[in-house]
PADRENTI-448410 format. One record per residue (C-alpha): x, y, z; residue number from 1. Coordinates in Angstrom, 3 decimals, padded with zeros to 6 digits. Layout:
N
NODE X Y Z NUM .
...
end
This chain:
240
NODE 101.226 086.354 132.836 1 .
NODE 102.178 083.786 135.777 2 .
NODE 103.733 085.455 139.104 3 .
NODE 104.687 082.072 139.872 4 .
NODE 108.261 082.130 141.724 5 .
NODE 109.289 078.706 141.133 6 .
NODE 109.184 078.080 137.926 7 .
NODE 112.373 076.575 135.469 8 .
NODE 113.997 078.537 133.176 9 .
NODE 114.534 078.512 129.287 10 .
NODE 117.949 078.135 128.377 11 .
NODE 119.086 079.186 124.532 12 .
NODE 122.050 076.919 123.874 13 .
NODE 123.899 077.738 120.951 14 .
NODE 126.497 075.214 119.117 15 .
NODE 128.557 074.741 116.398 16 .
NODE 128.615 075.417 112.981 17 .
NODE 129.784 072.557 111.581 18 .
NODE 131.827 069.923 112.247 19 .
NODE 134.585 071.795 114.711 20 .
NODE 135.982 071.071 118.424 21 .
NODE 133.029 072.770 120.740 22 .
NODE 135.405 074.153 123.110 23 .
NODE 136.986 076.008 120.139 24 .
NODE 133.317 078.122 119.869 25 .
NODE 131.514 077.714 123.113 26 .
NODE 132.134 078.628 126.458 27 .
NODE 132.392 075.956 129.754 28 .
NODE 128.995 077.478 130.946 29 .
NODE 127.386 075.748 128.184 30 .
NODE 128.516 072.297 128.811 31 .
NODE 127.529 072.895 132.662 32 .
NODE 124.124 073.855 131.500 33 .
NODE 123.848 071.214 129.397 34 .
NODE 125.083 068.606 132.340 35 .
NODE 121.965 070.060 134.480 36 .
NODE 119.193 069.850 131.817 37 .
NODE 116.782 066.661 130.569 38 .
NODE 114.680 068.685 128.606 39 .
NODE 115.015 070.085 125.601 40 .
NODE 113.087 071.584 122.665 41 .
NODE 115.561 070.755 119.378 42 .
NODE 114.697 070.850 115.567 43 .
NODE 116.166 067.175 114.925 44 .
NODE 116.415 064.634 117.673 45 .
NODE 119.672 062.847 115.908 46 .
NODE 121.645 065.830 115.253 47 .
NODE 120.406 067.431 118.638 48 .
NODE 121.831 063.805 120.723 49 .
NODE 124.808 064.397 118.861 50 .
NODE 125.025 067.802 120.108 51 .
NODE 124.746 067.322 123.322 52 .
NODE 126.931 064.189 123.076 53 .
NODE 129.896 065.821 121.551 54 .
NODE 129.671 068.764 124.287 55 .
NODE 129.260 066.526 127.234 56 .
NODE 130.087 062.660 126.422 57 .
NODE 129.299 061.844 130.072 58 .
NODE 125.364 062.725 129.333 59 .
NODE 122.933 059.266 129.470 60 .
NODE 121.180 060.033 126.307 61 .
NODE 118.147 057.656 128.139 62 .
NODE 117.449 060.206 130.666 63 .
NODE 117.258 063.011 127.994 64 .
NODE 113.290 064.268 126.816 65 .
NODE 113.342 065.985 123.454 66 .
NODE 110.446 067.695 121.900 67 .
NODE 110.397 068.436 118.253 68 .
NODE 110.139 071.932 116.938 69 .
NODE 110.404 072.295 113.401 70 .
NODE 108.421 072.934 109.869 71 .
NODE 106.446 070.474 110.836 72 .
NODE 104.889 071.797 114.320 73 .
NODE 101.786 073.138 114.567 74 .
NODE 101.669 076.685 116.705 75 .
NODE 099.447 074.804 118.959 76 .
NODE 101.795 072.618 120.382 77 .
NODE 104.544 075.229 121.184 78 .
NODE 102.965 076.209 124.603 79 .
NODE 102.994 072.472 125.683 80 .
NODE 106.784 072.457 124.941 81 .
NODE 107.422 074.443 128.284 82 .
NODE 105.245 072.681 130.018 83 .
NODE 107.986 071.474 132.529 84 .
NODE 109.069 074.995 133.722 85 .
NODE 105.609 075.670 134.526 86 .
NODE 106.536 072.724 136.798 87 .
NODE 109.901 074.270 138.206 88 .
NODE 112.136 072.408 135.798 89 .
NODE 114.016 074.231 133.238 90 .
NODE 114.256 073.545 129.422 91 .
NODE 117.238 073.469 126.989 92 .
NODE 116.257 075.416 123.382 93 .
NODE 118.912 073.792 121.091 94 .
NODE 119.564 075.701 117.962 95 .
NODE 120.236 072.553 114.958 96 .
NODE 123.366 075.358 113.869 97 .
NODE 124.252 078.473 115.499 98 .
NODE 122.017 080.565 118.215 99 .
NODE 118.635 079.665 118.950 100 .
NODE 116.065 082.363 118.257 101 .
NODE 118.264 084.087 115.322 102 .
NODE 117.490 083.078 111.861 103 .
NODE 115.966 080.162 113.635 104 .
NODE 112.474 078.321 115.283 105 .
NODE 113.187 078.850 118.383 106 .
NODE 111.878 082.287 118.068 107 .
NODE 108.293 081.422 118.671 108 .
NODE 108.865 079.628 122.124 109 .
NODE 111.033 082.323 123.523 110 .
NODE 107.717 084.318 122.886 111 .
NODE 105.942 082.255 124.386 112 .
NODE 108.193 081.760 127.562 113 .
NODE 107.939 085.352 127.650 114 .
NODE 104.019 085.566 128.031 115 .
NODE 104.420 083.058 130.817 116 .
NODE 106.926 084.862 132.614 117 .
NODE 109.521 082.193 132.706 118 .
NODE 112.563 083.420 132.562 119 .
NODE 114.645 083.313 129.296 120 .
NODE 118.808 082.607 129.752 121 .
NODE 120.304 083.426 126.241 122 .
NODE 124.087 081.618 126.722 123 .
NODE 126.999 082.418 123.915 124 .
NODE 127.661 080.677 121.087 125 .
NODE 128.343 081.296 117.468 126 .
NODE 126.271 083.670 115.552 127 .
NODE 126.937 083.393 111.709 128 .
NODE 125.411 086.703 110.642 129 .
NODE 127.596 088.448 113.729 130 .
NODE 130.549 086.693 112.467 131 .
NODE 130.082 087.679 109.595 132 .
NODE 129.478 091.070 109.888 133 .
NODE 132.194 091.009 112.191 134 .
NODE 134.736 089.730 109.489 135 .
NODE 133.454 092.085 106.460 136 .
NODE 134.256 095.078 107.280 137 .
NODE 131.366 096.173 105.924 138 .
NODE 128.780 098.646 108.575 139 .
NODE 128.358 096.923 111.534 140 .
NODE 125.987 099.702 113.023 141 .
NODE 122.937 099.604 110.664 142 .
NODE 122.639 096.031 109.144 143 .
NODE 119.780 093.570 108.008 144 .
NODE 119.465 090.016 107.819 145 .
NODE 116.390 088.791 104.967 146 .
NODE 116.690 085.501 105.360 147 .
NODE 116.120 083.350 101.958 148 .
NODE 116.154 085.434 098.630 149 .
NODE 113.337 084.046 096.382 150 .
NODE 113.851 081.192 093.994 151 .
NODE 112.252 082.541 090.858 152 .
NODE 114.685 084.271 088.579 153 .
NODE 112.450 087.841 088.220 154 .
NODE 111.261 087.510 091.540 155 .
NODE 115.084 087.214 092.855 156 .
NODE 116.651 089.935 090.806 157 .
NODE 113.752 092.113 092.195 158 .
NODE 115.534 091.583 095.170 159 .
NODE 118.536 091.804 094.827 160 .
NODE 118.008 095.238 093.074 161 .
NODE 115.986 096.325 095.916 162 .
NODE 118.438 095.335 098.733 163 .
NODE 120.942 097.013 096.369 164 .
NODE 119.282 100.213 095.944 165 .
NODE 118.354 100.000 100.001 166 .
NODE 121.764 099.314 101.233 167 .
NODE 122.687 102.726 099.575 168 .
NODE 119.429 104.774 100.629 169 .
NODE 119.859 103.721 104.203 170 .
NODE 123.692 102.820 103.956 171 .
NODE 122.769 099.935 105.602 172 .
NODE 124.560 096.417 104.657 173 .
NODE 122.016 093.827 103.534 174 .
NODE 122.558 089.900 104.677 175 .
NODE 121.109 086.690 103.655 176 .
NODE 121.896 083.409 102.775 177 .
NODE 120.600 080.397 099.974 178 .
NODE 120.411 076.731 100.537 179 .
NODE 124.041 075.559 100.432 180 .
NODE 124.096 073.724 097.118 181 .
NODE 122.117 076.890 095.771 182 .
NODE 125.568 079.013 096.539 183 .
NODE 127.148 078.990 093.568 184 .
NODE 124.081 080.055 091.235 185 .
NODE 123.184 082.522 093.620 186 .
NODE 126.853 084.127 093.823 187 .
NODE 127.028 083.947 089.926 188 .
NODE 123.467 086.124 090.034 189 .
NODE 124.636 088.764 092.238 190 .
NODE 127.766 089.077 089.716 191 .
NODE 125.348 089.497 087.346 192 .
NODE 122.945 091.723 088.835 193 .
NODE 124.398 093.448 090.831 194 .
NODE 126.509 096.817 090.192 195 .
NODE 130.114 096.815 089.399 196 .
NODE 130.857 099.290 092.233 197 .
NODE 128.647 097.690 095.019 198 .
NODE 130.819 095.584 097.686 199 .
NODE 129.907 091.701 098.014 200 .
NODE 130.664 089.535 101.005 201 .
NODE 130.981 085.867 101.333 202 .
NODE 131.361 084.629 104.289 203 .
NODE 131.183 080.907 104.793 204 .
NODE 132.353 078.024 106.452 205 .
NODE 132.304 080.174 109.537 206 .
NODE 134.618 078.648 112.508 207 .
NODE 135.985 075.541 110.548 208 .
NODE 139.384 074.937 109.158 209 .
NODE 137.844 075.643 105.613 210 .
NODE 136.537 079.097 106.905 211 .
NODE 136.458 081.786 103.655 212 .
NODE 135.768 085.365 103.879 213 .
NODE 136.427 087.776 101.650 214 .
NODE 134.935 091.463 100.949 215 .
NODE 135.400 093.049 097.105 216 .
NODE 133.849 094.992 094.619 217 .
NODE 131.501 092.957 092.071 218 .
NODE 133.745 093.810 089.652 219 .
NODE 136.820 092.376 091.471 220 .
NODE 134.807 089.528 092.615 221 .
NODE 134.636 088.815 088.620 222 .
NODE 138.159 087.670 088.671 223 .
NODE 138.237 085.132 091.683 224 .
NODE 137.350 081.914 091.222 225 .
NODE 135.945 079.922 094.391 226 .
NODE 133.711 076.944 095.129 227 .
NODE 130.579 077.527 097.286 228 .
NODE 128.754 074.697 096.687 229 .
NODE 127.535 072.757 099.779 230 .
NODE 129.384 075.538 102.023 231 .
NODE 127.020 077.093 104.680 232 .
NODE 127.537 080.698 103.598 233 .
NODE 126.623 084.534 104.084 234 .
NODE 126.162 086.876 101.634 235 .
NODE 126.503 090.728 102.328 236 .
NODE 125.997 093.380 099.862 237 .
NODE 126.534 097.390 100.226 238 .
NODE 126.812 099.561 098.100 239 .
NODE 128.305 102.903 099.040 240 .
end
């Protein structure tokens, strides 16, 4: 570990969740932050420009460095990324939706900065799992977040059954999301699969105008009719 006093700092800059007015969702600290820092390690350099853009229009975009982290990166190129607070200048982690680390890349360099003993400034922003545990009403002391439920039908029920069955052992409430234009399939499986006495959450659209969420039973949830498709959703289930 470096004992280095002069090194930068990594900054985790959250931002929106969609297409909404920043100063709705983040604080002014943000926007300072982001007025201070050049460097940044972002998952798409468009969407990331346009972040930063949007939060502070007075930004030169030409003075800006951006280093890719994404499926793409190899693990050997992550220590390189903070390569400038090893020089005393600090680096902006941009989450592509949301809070960097959580559900998210950005995980791995925070690690890393860690090991290095740069300091690590997590700033506030929207979380979508917090929000939505937040807004379901659902047990907001023991919860877990799984990420992507598999694709293959058998695999999937599996799953669900399991998450099912351990949201009841544990009574813990069991998150995760699918690939937006998966949402509707996936929503009609956990009807299906799912128990008629388990509660089901849908959370999405988090923080925009079109924001939905909504806690029933299955079999309630078997007389609403709503659209999910393309809508960056939650799913919660716990059954009691």
């Amino acid at each position: 570990m470096s004992t280095t006093t002069n090194l930068g700092k990594l900054y985790l800059i959250p931002t929106t969740l969609g297409e909404s007015d920043p100063t709705d969702v983040l604080p002014q600290k943000v926007k300072r932050i982001i007025e201070l820092l050049d460097h940044y390690i972002v998952e798409n350099e468009k969407t990331a420009r346009k972040s930063i853009k949007i939060v502070d229009p007075e930004k030169q975009q030409s003075t800006l460095k951006l280093r890719l982290l994404n499926k793409h990166t190899e693990a050997s190129e992550h220590a390189e990324m903070l390569a400038p607070c090893l020089q005393g200048i600090s680096v902006g982690l941009l989450s592509e939706a949301g809070c960097p680390g959580v559900a998210d890349p950005g995980a791995a360099i925070v690690e890393i900065a860690h090991q290095k003993g740069i300091q690590v400034v997590p700033l506030v922003g929207p979380s979508s799992i917090l929000l939505a545990i937040m807004g379901s009403g659902m047990n907001g002391q023991s919860f877990a977040f799984n990420g992507y439920l598999p694709i293959d039908k058998a695999e999937k029920k599996t799953a669900i059954k399991n998450l099912e069955k351990l949201s009841f052992d544990k009574d813990q409430s069991q998150l995760f999301i699918e690939t937006p234009y998966r949402n509707n399939k996936i929503f009609e499986d956990l009807l299906a699969m799912l128990q008629p006495s388990t509660h089901l959450c849908v959370a999405c659209d988090i923080t925009l105008p079109t924001e939905y969420i909504k806690t029933y039973k299955v079999s309630e949830w078997k007389k609403v009719k709503v659209d999910l498709h393309n809508r960056p959703a939650i799913f919660i289930i716990h059954k009691k």
